[in-house]
C-alpha positions as a LaTeX table, in Angstrom:
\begin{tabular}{lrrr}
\hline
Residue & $x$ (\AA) & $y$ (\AA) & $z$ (\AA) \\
\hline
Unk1 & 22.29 & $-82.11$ & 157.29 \\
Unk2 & 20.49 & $-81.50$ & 153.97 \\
Unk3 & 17.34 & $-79.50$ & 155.08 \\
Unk4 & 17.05 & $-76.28$ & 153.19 \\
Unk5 & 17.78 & $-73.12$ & 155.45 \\
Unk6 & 17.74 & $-69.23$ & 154.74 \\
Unk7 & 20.88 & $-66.23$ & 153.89 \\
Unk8 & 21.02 & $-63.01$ & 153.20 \\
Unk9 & 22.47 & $-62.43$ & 149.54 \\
Unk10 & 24.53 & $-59.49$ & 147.65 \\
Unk11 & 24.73 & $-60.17$ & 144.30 \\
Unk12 & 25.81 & $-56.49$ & 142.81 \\
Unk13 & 27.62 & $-52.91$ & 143.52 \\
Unk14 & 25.76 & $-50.36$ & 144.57 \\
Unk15 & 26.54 & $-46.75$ & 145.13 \\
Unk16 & 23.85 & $-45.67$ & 147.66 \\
Unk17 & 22.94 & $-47.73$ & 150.43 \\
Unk18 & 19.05 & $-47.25$ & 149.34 \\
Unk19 & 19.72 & $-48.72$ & 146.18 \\
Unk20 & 21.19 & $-52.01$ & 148.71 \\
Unk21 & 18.96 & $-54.82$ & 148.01 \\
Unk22 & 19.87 & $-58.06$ & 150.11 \\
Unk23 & 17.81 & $-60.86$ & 149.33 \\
Unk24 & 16.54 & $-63.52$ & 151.15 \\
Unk25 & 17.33 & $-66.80$ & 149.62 \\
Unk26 & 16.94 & $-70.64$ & 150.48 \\
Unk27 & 20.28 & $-72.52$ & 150.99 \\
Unk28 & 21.22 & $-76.33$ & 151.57 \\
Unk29 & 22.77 & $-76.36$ & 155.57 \\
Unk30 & 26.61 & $-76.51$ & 155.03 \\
Unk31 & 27.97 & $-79.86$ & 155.98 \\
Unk32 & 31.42 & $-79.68$ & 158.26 \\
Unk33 & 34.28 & $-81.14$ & 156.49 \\
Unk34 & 37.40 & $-82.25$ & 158.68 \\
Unk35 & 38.40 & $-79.35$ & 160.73 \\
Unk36 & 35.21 & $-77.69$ & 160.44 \\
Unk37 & 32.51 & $-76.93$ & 162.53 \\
Unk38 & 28.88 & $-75.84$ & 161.45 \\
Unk39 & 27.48 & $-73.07$ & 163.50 \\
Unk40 & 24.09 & $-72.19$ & 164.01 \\
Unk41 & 23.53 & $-68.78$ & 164.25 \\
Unk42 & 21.46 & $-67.10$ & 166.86 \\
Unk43 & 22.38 & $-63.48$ & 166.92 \\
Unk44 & 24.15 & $-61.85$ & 164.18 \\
Unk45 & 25.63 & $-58.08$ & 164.32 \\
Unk46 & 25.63 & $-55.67$ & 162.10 \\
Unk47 & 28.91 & $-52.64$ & 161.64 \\
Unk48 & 29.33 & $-50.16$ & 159.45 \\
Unk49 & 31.93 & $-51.61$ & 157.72 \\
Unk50 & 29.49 & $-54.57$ & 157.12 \\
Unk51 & 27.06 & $-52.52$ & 155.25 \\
Unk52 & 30.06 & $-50.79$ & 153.37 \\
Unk53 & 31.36 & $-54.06$ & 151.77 \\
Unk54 & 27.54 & $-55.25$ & 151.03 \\
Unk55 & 27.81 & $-52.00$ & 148.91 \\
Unk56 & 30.69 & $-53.31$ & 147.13 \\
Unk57 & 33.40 & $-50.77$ & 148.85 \\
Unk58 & 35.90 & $-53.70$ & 149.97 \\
Unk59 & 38.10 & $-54.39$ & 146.08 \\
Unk60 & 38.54 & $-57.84$ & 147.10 \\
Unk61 & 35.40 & $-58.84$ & 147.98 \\
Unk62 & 33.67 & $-61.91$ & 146.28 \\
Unk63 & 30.70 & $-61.99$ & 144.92 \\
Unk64 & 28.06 & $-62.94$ & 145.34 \\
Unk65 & 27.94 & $-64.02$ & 149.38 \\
Unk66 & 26.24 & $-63.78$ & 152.54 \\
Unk67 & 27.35 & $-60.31$ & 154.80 \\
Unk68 & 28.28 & $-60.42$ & 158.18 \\
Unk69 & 30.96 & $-60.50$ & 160.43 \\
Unk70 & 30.22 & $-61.32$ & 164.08 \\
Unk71 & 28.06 & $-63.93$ & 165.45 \\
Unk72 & 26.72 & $-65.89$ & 168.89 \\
Unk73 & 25.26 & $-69.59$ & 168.58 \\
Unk74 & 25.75 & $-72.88$ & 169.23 \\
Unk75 & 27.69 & $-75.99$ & 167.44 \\
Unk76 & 25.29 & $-78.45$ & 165.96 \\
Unk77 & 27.99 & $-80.34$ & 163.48 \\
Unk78 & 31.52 & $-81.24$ & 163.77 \\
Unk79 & 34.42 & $-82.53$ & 166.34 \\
Unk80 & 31.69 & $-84.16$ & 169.35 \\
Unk81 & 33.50 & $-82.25$ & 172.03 \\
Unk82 & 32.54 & $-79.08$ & 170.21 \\
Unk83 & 28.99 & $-80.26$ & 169.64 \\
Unk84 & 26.20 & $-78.36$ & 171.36 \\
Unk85 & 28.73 & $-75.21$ & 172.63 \\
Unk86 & 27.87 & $-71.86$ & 172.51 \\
Unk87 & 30.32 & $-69.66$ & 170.79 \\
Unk88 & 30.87 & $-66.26$ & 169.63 \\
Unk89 & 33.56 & $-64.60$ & 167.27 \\
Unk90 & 34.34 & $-62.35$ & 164.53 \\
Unk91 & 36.40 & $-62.32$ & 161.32 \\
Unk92 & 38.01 & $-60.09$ & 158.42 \\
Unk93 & 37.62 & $-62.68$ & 156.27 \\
Unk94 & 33.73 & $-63.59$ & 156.88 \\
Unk95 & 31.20 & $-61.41$ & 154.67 \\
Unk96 & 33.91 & $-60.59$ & 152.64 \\
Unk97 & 35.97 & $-63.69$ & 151.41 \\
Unk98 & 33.48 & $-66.27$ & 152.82 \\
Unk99 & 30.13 & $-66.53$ & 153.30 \\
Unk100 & 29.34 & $-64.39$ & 156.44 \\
Unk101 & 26.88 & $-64.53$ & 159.61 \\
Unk102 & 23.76 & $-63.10$ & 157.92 \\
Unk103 & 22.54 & $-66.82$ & 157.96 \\
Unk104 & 20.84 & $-69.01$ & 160.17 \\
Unk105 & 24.71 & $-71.38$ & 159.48 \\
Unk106 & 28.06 & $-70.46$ & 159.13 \\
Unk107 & 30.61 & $-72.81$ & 158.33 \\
Unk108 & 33.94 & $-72.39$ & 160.47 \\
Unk109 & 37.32 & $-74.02$ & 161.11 \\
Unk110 & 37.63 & $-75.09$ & 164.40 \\
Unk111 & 40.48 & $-72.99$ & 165.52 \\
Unk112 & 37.91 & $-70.22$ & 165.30 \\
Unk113 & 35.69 & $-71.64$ & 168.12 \\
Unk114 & 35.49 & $-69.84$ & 171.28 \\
Unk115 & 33.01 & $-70.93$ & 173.73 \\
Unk116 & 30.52 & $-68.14$ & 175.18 \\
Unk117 & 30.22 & $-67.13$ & 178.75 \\
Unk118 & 26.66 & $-68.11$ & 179.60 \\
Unk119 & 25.92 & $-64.90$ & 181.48 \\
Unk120 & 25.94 & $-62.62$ & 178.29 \\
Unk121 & 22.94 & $-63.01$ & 176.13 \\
Unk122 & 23.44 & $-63.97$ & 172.37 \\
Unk123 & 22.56 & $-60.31$ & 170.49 \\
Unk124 & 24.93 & $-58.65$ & 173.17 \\
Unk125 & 27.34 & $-61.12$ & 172.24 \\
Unk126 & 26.75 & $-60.95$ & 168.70 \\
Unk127 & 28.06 & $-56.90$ & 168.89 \\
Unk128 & 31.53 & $-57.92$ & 170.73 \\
Unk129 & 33.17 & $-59.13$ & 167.91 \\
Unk130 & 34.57 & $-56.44$ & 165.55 \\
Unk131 & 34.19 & $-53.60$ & 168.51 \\
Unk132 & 37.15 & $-55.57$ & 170.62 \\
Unk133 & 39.23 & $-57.22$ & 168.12 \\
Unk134 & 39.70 & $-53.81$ & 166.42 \\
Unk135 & 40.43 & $-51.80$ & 169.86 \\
Unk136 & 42.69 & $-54.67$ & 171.22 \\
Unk137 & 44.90 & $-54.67$ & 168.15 \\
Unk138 & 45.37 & $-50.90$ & 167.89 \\
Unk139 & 45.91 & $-51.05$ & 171.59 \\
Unk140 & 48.69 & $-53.91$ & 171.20 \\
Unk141 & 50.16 & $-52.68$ & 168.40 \\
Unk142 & 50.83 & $-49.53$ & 170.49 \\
Unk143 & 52.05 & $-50.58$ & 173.03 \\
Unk144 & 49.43 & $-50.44$ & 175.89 \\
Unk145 & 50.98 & $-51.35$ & 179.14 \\
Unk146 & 48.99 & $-49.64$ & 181.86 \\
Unk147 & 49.11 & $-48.22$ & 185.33 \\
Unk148 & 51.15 & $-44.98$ & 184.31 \\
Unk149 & 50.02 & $-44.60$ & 180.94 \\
Unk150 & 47.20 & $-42.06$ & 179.51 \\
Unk151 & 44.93 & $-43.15$ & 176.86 \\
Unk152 & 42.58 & $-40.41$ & 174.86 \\
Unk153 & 39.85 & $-41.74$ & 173.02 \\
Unk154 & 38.34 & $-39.82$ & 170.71 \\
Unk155 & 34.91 & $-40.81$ & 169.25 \\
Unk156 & 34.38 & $-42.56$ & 172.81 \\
Unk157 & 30.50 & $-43.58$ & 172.88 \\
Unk158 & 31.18 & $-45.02$ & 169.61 \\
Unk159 & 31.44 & $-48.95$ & 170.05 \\
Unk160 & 35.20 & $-49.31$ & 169.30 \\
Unk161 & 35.60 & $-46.51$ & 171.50 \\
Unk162 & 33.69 & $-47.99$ & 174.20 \\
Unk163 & 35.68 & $-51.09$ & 173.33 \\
Unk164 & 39.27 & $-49.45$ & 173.84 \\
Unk165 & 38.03 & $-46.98$ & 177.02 \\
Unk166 & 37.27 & $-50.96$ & 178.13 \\
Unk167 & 40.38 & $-52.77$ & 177.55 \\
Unk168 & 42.57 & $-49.30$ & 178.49 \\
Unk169 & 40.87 & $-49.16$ & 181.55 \\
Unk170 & 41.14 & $-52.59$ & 183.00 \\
Unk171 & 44.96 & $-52.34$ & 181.82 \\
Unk172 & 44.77 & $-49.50$ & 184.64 \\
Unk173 & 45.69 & $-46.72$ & 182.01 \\
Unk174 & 44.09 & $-43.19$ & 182.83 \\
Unk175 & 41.46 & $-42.39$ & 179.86 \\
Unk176 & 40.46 & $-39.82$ & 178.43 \\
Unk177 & 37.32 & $-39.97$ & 176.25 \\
Unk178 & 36.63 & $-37.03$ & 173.19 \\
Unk179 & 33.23 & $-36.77$ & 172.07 \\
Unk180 & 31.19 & $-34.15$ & 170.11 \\
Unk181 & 29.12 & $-32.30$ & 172.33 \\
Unk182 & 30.76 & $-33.23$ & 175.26 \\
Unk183 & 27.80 & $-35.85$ & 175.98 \\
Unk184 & 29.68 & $-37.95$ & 178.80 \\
Unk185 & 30.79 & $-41.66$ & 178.55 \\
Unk186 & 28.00 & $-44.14$ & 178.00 \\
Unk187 & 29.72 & $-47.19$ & 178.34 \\
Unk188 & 31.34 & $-49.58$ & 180.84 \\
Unk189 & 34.59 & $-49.05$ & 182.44 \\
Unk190 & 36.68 & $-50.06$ & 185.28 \\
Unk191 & 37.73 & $-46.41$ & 186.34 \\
Unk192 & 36.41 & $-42.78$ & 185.55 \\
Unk193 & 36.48 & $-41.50$ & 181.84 \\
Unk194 & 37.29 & $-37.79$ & 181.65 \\
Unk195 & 35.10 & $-36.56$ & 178.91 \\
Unk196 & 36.24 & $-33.59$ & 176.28 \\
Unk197 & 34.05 & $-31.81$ & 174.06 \\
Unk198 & 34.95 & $-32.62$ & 170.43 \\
Unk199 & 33.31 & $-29.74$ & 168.79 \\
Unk200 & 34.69 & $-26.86$ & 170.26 \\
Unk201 & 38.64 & $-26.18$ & 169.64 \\
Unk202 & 41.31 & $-26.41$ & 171.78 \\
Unk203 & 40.71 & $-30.32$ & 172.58 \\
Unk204 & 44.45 & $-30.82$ & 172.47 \\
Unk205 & 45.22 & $-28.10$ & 175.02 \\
Unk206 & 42.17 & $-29.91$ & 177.14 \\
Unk207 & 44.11 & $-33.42$ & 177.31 \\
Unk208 & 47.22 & $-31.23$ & 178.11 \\
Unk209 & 45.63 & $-29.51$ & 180.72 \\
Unk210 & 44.09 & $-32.83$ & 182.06 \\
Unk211 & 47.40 & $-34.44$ & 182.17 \\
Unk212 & 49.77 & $-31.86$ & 183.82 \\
Unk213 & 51.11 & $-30.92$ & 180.30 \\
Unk214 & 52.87 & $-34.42$ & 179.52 \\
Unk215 & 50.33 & $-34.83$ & 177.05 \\
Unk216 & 49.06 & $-39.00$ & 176.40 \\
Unk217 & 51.02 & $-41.62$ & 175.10 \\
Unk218 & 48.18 & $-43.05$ & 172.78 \\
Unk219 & 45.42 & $-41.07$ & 170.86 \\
Unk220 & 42.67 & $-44.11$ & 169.68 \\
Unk221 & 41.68 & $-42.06$ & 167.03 \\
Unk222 & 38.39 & $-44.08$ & 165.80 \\
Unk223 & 36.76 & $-41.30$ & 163.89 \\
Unk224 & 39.65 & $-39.96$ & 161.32 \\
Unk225 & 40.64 & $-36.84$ & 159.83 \\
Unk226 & 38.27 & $-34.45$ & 161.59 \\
Unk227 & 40.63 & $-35.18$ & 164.88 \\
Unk228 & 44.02 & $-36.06$ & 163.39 \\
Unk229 & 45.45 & $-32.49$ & 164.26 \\
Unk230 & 44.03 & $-32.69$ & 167.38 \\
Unk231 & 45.49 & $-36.22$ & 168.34 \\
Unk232 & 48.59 & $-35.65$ & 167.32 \\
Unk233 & 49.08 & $-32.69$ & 169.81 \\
Unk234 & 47.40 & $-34.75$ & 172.69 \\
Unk235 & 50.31 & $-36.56$ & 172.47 \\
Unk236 & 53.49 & $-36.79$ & 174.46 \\
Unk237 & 57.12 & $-37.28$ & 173.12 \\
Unk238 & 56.80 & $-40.67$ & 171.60 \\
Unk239 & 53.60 & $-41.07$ & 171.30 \\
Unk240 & 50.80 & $-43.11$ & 168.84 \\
Unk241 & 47.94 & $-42.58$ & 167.56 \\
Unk242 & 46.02 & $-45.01$ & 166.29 \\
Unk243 & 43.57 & $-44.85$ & 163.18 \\
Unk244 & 40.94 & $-47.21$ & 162.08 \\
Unk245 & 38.73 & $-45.17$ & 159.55 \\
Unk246 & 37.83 & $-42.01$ & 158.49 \\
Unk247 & 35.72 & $-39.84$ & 156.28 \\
Unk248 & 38.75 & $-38.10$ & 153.98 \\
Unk249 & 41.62 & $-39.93$ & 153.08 \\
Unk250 & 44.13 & $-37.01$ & 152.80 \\
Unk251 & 44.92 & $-34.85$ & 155.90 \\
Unk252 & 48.24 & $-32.22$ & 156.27 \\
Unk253 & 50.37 & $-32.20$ & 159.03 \\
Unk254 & 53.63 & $-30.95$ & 159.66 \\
Unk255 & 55.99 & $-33.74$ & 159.17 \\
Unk256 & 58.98 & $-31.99$ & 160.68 \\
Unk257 & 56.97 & $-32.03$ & 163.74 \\
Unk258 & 56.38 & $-35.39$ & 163.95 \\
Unk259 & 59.45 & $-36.58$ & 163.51 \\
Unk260 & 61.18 & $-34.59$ & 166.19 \\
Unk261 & 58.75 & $-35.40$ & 168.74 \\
Unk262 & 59.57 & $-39.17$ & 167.46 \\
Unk263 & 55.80 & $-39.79$ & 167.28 \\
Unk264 & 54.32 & $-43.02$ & 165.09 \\
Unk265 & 50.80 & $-43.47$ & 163.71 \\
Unk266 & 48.97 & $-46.36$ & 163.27 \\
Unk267 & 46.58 & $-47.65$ & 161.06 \\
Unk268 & 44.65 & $-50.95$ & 161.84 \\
Unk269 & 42.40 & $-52.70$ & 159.32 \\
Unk270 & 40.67 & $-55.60$ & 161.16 \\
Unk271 & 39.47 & $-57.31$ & 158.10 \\
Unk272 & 43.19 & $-58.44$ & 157.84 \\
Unk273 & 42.45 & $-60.35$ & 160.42 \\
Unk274 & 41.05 & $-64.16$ & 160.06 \\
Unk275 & 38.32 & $-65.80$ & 162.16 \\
Unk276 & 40.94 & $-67.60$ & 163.51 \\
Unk277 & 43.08 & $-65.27$ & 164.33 \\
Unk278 & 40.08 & $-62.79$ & 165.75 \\
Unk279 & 39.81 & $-66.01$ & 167.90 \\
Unk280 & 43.07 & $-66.01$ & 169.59 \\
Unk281 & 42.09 & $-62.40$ & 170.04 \\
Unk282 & 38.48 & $-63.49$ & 172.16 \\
Unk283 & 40.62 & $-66.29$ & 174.02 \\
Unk284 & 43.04 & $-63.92$ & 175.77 \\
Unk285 & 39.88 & $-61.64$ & 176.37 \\
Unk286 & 37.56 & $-64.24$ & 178.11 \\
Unk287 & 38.99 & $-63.84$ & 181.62 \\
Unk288 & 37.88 & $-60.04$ & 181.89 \\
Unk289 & 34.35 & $-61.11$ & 179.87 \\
Unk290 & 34.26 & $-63.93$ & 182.56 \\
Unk291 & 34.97 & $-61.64$ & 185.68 \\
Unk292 & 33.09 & $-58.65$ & 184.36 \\
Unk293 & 35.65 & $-56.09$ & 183.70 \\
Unk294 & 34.84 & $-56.20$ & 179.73 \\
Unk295 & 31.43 & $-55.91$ & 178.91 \\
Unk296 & 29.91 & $-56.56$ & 175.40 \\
Unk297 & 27.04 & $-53.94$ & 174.61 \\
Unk298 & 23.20 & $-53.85$ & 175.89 \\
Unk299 & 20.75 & $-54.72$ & 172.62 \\
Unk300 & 17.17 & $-53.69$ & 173.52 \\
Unk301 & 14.94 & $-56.43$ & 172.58 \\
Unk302 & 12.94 & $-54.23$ & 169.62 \\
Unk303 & 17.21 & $-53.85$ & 168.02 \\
Unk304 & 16.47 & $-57.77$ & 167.67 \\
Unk305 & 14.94 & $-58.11$ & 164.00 \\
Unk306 & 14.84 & $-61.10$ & 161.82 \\
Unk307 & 16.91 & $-61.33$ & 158.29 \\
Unk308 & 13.76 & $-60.20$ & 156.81 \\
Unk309 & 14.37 & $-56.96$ & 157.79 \\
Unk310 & 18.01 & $-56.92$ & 157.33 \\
Unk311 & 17.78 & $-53.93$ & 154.46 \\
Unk312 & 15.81 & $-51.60$ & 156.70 \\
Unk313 & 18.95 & $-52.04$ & 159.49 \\
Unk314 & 21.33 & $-51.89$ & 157.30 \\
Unk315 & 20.13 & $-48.25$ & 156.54 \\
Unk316 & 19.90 & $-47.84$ & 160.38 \\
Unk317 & 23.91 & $-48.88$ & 160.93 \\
Unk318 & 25.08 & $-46.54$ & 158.22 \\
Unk319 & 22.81 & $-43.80$ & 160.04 \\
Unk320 & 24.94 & $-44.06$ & 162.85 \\
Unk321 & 22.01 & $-45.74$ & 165.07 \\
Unk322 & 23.39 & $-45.62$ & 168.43 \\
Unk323 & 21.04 & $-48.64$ & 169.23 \\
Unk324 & 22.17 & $-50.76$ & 166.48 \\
Unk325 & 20.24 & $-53.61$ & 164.98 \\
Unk326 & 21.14 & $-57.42$ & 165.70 \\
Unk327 & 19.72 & $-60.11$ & 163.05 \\
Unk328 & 18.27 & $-63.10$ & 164.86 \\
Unk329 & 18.55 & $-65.44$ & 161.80 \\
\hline
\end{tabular}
């Protein structure tokens, strides 16, 4: 495979995302040494966090490289049973260690291959990725079991909110969704979502009131510090909350407090996590993908936009677009 192909390229820091200039270079096709598969990339997505490391925010970042972190397409180079398979996937270390998905290739190992149910078109697939692994390791990690549990979500329409009101729900746990202006849930789920408004006070008293004053036993925190106080009182004796970003890094709370109702918080960074190991992560989700209780997200065709435009919608992420761009490489 030596015909020339195209990448997006970030060569430099930048501290605004309008001074972010990816450019649009020619590349030889990656050949697939042993244990390697070359992927040809249909439908690329596009997170936040994507557009934050393009800008040089992740320390251990190479440059330069090709962005991007999830992907859908098909195998067009190496093991033959692999060959021709559509797969989809995600990984910490793509876009940020390795060239990423913001190419019409992407070289993978093998282990990271996991084959696409046909009934879920390539951009929706291409927005799974990051979304679920995220929301199924903070979900693990605290200890989701189910039927008796209540989950509160707060930043709910967001996509790893939608992704964790998903996976809490099918476990049977009762959930709880928090969103600023009480706009109700927008996403898929097996059960109801009770829906809190984020913006006026008293949330915590809300999800008390809403669960017979047990209070939950995990707060999915997705958004950060503006609802750490308020998570930590949703919860019950021995509780979690989970974090996964937010927009200051120092927040008080009483530590005393914590302590002696035993609580534990969480933080989950899912570029720790490998495109293989994101993999294991999409095998033990395909049954619910397969039988319809997970969903990956609806992409409008006009979200669908070639790399050409790739600086325009990274802009458009960052904005907080709630119908977020998908490169079709």
């Amino acid at each position: 495979m030596s015909k020339k192909t195209q990448a997006l390229r970030v060569t430099e820091r930048v501290s605004a995302v309008a001074d972010l200039m990816p450019t649009l270079i020619d590349i030889s096709a990656p050949q697939a040494p042993e244990g390697h598969a070359v992927v040809e990339v249909s439908a690329a997505g596009i997170n936040p966090s994507d557009v934050k490391a393009a800008m040089g925010m992740m320390p251990y970042a190479i440059w330069p490289r090709t962005p991007g972190r999830d992907y859908a397409g098909k195998v067009i180079a190496g093991p033959g049973d692999w060959i021709g398979q559509e797969v989809w996937g995600t990984g910490g270390d793509l876009g940020i260690t390795r060239d990423g998905t913001h190419a019409r290739y992407l070289l993978l190992p093998v282990a990271a291959l996991v084959r696409r149910p046909a009934h879920i078109p390539a951009a929706s697939a291409a927005m799974a990725g990051v979304p679920f692994v995220t929301a199924y390791e903070g979900l693990r990690r605290a200890g989701l079991s189910g039927a008796g549990q209540t989950v509160v979500v707060f930043g709910s329409n967001g996509k790893v909110g939608q992704a964790a009101i998903q996976l809490a729900s099918r476990a049977g746990a009762r959930v709880i969704g928090v969103e600023r202006g009480g706009e109700g849930y927008i996403g898929h789920a097996v059960s109801g979502v009770s829906v809190i408004d984020g913006s006026r006070d008293g949330v915590a008293q809300r999800v008390m009131e809403l669960t017979g004053q047990a209070g939950a036993d995990i707060a999915y925190n997705t958004v950060g510090s503006p609802y750490f106080a308020a998570a930590l009182e949703s919860l019950k004796v021995g509780g979690r909350q989970i974090v996964i970003s937010t927009p200051d890094r120092n927040v008080p709370f009483d530590i005393q407090a914590f302590y002696r109702r035993d609580l534990q918080l969480i933080g989950v960074d899912s570029l720790k996590l490998d495109s293989t190991r994101c993999a294991a992560v999409f095998r033990e989700l395909l049954p619910g993908f397969e039988d319809g209780s997970l969903q990956s997200f609806p992409v409008s065709p006009d979200a669908v936009v070639p790399l050409a435009q790739a600086r325009e919608a990274y802009i458009k992420v960052l904005e907080g677009a709630q119908d977020r761009p998908v490169l079709a490489p």
